[in-house]
Structures are given as structure tokens and as C-alpha cells.
C-alpha positions in Angstrom: -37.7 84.8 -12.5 -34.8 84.7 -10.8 -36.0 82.3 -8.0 -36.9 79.9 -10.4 -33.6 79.8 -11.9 -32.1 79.0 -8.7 -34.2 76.5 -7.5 -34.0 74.6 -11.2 -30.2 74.9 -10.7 -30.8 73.2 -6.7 -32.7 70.7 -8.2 -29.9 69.7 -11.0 -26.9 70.1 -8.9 -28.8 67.4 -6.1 -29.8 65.0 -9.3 -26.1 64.5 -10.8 -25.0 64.2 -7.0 -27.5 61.1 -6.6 -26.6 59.6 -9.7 -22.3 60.2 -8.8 -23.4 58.3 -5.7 -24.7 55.3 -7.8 -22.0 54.8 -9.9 -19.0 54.9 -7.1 -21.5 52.4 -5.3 -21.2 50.2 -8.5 -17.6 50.6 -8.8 -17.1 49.3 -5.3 -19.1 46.1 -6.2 -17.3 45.4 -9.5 -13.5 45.8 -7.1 -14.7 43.9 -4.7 -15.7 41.0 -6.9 -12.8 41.5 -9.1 -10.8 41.0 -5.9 -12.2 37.8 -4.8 -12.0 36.1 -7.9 -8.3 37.5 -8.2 -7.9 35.7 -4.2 -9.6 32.5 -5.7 -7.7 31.7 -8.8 -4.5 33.3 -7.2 -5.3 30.0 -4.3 -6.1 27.2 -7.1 -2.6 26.8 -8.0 -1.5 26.3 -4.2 -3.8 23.7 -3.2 -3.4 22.1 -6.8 0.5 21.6 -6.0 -0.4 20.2 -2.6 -2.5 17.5 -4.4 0.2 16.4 -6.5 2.7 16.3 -4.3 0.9 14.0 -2.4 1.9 11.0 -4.0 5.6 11.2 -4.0 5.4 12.0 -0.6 3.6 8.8 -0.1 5.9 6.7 -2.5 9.2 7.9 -0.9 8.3 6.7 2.7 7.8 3.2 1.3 9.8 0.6 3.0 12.5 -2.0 1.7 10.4 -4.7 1.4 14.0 -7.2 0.5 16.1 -5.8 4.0 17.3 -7.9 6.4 15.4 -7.9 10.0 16.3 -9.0 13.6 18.4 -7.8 16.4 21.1 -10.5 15.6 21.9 -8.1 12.5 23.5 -5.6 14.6 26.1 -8.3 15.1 27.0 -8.3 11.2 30.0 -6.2 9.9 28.6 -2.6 8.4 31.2 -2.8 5.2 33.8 -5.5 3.5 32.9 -9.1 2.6 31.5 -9.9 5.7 28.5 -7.3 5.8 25.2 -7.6 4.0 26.4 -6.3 1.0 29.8 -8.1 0.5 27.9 -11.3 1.5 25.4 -11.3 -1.5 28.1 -11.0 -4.1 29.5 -14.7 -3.0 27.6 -17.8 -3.1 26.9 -19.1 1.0 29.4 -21.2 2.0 32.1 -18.0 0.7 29.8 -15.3 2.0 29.9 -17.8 5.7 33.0 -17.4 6.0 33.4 -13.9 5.8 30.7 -13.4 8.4 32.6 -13.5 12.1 29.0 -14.8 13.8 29.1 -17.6 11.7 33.1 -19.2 12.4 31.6 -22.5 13.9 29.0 -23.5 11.3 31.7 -22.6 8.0 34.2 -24.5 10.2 31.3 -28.2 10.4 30.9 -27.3 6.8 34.5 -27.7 5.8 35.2 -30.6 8.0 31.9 -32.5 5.9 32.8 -31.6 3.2 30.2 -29.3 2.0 31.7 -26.3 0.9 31.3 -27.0 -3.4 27.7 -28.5 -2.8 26.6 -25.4 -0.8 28.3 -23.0 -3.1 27.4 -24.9 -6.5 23.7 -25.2 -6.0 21.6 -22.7 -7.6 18.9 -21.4 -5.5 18.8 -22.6 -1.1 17.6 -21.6 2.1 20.2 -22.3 4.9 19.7 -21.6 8.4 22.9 -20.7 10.2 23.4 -21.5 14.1 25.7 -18.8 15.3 29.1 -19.5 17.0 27.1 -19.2 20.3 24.4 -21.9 19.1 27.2 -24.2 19.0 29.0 -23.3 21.8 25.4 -24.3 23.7 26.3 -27.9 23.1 28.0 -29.9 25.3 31.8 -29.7 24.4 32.2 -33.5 24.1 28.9 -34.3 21.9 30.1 -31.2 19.7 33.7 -32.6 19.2 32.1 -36.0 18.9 29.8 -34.9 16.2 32.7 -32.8 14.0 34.3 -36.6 14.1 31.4 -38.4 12.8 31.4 -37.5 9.1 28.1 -38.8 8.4 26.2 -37.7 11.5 27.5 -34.2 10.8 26.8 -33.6 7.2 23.1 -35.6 8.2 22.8 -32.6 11.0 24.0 -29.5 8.8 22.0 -30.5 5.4 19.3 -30.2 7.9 19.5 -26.4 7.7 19.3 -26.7 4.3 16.2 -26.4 2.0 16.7 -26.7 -1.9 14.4 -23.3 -2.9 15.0 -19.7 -1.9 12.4 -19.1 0.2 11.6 -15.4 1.4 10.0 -14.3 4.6 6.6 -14.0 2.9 7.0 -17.9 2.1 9.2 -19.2 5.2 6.2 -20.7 7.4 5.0 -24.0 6.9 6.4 -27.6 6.3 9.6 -27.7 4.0 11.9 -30.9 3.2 15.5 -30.1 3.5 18.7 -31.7 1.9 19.2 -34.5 4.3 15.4 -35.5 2.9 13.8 -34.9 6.3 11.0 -31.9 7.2 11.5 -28.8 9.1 8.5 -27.1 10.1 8.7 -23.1 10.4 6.2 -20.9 12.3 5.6 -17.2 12.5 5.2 -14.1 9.9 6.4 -10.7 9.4 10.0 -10.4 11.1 9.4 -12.9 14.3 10.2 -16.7 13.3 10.8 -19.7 14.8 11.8 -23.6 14.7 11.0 -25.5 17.2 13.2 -23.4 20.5 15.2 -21.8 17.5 14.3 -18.2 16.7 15.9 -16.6 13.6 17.6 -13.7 14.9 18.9 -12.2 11.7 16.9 -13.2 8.7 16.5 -12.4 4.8 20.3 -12.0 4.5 20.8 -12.7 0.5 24.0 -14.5 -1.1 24.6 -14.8 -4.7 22.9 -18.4 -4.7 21.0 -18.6 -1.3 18.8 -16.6 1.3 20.0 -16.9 4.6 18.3 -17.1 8.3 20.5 -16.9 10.7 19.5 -19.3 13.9 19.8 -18.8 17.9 20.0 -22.8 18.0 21.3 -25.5 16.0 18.7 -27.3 14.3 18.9 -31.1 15.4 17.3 -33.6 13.1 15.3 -37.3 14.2 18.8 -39.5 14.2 
């Protein structure tokens, strides 16, 4: 009687031992599945901030599309009236004469007699020769031409077209104030006409947009 007891009691101990087994085992199934979805949604959140900030990211490192471009800008003043912010407060004969690169050219505009036309029109494009495109010019046609009243203001209004063009619109045919064409070639930031280059372009005055010129621009006389 006794033996049978005992191995009844074997037989019970070894069935809850199987059964405690089971359960842990299922335990450790639920954790582990509780912890990956905890590492999933806890990882949502991260890569759903990258996504959004994305865009801003992309936004910010836009460029000015309206700045002015070419090495000749490295030449124009960094602050007061003369730079490229005190220039587009004055309409372009004003803003000239506050730029040092352009001494020569405000100088041929006051001896024709342009100043109020320049500065009273409403909406131009002027290319401006630097001091050193006139200083290219032989000394005695230059001093003939500041004489010569008519020949001068025919050569400057030459520079001048009546719209405000900007660099997306600058290449092609265009007539200018002294009713003649001036052809410009190029795109992006690299112009031309004819030898001239513009060397520092998209500069903006109250009234005009400015392009300023390695050459001065001599019409058919």
C-alpha cells in the first residue's frame, strides 16, 4: 500500500513540474513579443520626426534667387549708400554716384545732361562701363566725346533699355533709349554684349536694374 502511495505522489509531483515548465515557456513568448512591439512603436516616432523635418531642411538651403552675381561685385562697398543695399533705396543716376566703380559714367551722365531723365523714369535697364572701361579709350576720343553733347548722350542712352529686365529675361534683342538694338547673349550668371561681359549684374535701384559692363557699349554712329 505504501508503494503505491509513493509512486502516485512521483507521478503528481513530475505532472505539475511539466505543466510549471509550460507556462514560464509561455511567459517568455508573451515578454518577448511585448518587447518588440514596445522597440517598434518606441522607433515610429523617431523616423516620423525625420520625415518631417525633411522639408525645412530642404526649404532653408534655397538660394536668393534676386542677389547680385559676378566677380566685379567684390568691388562694391559692403555698407553706406554706395553698397547693394544703399543703392536700391535711390533711383540710378543717385545710386551711380554713390558707387566708387562707377565715377566716369555718373560724371558723362552729368555732363549730357541725363541725370532727371535717368532718375525720373519708372522702370530701366542700364548697363554701366566701369571707370576702367573708360579709361580703355583713347584719352583724346574720350575727352572729344564728353565735348560733343549729342554724340555722348547718343552713346550713353545706348546702355539704356526702357523695361527692367532681370537675368532670367536679359538675352536676346532689346531697343534701347537712343532707339537703336543691343543684342545680349548668355544665361545664368555669365553675360555678354558683343566683347563686353557684365561683371557685376542684377544690382537693383529704386527705379532700375543695373548690369555693370567691362566695356563701354559703342553704338553704329
Amino acid at each position: 500500500m505504501n508503494t503505491k502511495l509513493r509512486t502516485r505522489s512521483m507521478g503528481l509531483a513530475a505532472l505539475a513540474l511539466t505543466a510549471s515548465m509550460g507556462l514560464a515557456a509561455c511567459g517568455s513568448e508573451d515578454d518577448s513579443t511585448s518587447a518588440s512591439d514596445t522597440t517598434s512603436s518606441s522607433s515610429s516616432p523617431s523616423e516620423s520626426m525625420s520625415e518631417s523635418e525633411s522639408p525645412m531642411d530642404s526649404e532653408s538651403a534655397e538660394p536668393a534667387s534676386d542677389a547680385p552675381f559676378g566677380p566685379g561685385c567684390a568691388g562694391v562697398p559692403t555698407s553706406g549708400e554706395g553698397s547693394v543695399e544703399g543703392m536700391a533705396d535711390d533711383p540710378v543716376a543717385t545710386a551711380a554716384s554713390n558707387n566708387p566703380l562707377l565715377k566716369t559714367l555718373v560724371a558723362a551722365v552729368t555732363q549730357a545732361g541725363l541725370v532727371d531723365t535717368l532718375n525720373s523714369a519708372e522702370n530701366l535697364t542700364v548697363f554701366a562701363p566701369t571707370d576702367d572701361a573708360f579709361a580703355a579709350i583713347p584719352k583724346k576720343q574720350l575727352n572729344a566725346l564728353l565735348k560733343d553733347k549729342a554724340a555722348l548722350t547718343q552713346v550713353l542712352t545706348h546702355h539704356v533699355i526702357g523695361e527692367r529686365l532681370s537675368p532670367d529675361m536679359l538675352a536676346g534683342e532689346h531697343e534701347t533709349l537712343a532707339k537703336d538694338m543691343l543684342t545680349v547673349d548668355g544665361s545664368g550668371e555669365d553675360f555678354t554684349i558683343g566683347d563686353a561681359s557684365v561683371v557685376c549684374g542684377n544690382v537693383q535701384t529704386a527705379n532700375a536694374t543695373v548690369y555693370v559692363v567691362d566695356q563701354v557699349l559703342m553704338p553704329q554712329m
